[in-house]
C-alpha positions in Angstrom: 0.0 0.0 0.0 2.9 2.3 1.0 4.5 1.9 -2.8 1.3 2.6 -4.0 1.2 5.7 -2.2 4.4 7.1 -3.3 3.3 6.0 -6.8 0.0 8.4 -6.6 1.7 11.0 -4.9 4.9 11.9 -7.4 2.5 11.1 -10.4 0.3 13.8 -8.9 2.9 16.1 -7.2 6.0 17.9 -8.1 9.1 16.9 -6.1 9.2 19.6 -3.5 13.2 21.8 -3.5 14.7 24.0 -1.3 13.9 28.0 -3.0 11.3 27.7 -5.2 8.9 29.9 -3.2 7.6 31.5 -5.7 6.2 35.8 -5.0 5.0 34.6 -1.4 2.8 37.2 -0.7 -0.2 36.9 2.7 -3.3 35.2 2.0 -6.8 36.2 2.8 -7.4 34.5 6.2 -9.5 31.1 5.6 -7.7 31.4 2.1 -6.0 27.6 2.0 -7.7 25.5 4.9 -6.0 23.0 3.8 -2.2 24.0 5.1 -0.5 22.6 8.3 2.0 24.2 10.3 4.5 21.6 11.6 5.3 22.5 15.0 8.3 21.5 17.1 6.7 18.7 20.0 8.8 20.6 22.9 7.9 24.5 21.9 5.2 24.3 19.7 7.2 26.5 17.4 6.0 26.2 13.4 9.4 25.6 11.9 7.8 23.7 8.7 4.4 23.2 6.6 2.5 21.3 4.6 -0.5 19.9 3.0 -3.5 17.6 4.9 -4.1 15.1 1.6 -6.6 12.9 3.2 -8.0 13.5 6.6 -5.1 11.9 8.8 -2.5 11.7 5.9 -0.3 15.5 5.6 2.8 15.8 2.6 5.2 17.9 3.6 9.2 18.3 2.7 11.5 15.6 4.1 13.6 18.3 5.1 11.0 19.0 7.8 10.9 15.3 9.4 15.1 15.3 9.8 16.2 16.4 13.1 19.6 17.1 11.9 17.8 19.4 9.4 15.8 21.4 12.0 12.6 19.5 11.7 11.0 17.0 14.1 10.6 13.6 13.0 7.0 13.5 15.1 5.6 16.9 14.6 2.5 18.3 16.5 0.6 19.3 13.0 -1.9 22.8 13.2 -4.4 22.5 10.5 -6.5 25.5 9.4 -4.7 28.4 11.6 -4.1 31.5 9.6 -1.0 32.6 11.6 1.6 30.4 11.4 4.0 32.2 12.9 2.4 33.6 16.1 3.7 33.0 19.4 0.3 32.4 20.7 -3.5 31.7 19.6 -4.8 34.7 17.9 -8.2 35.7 19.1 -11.0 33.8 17.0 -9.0 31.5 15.2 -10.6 28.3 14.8 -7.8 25.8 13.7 -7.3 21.5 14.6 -4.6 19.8 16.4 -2.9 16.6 15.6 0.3 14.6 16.3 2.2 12.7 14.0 1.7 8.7 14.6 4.5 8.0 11.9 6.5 10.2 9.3 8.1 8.5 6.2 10.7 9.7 4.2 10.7 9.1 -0.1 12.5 6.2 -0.4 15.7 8.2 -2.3 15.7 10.9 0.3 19.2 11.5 1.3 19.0 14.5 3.1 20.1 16.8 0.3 17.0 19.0 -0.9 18.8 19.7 -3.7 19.0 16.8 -5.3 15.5 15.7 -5.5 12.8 13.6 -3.3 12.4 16.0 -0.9 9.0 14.3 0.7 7.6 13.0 3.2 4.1 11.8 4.7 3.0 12.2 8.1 0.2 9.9 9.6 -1.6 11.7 12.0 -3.4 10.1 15.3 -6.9 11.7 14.7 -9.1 12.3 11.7 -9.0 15.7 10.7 -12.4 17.7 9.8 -10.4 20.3 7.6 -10.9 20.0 3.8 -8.1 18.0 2.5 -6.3 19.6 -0.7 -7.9 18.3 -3.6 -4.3 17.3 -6.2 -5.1 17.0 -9.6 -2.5 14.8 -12.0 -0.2 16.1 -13.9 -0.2 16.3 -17.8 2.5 16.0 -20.0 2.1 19.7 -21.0 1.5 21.9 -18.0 4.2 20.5 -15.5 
């Protein structure tokens, strides 16, 4: 099941690299729903995203699961908040909380983003309620 995974998710997905935000500019609040800040266990900090695919299933970066890297190989995953980088709950937000059950690596990780394979899925320990991104595959023209 898990090859079959990886099979749907690079046929549907672009490998993810290191700099290729492209014009980041602040979205409307409620905007992507679908976005989940990875959060360090011990602070809570967001030091990472990524997207909720299937109610308990996110796709982030490998990057983001490699302790050496930064990341957390369990993070505590914040679905739906529109301020990622606050150092507390804004007033109003409404957002979901989850911890990470399992993260796994693309099998040709090897902890160089720029060389390709740079994901990972996270299986969370609860069923999300947030709408799960909806990926469309990729045609031979457009990617």
């Amino acid at each position: 099941m898990l090859t079959a995974m990886w099979y749907i998710l690079l046929k549907c997905v672009d490998v993810i690299r290191i700099g290729q935000t492209l014009e980041g500019q602040t979205a409307e609040p409620g905007r992507y729903p679908y976005m989940a800040s990875l959060r360090h266990p011990s602070t809570l900090e967001n030091f990472c995203a990524g997207v909720l695919v299937a109610p308990a299933v996110v796709l982030t970066a490998a990057q983001c699961v490699e302790p050496n890297l930064g990341g957390a190989v369990k993070p505590v995953v914040h679905v739906g908040r529109d301020c990622t980088n606050c150092d507390s709950d804004v007033a109003g937000e409404d957002y979901e909380v989850a911890n990470t059950l399992q993260s796994i690596s693309h099998v040709l990780w090897n902890k160089d983003a720029f060389q390709g394979s740079d994901l990972a899925v996270l299986f969370l320990d609860t069923q999300l309620s947030s709408p799960a991104a909806k990926l469309l595959p990729a045609s031979d023209s457009s990617m």
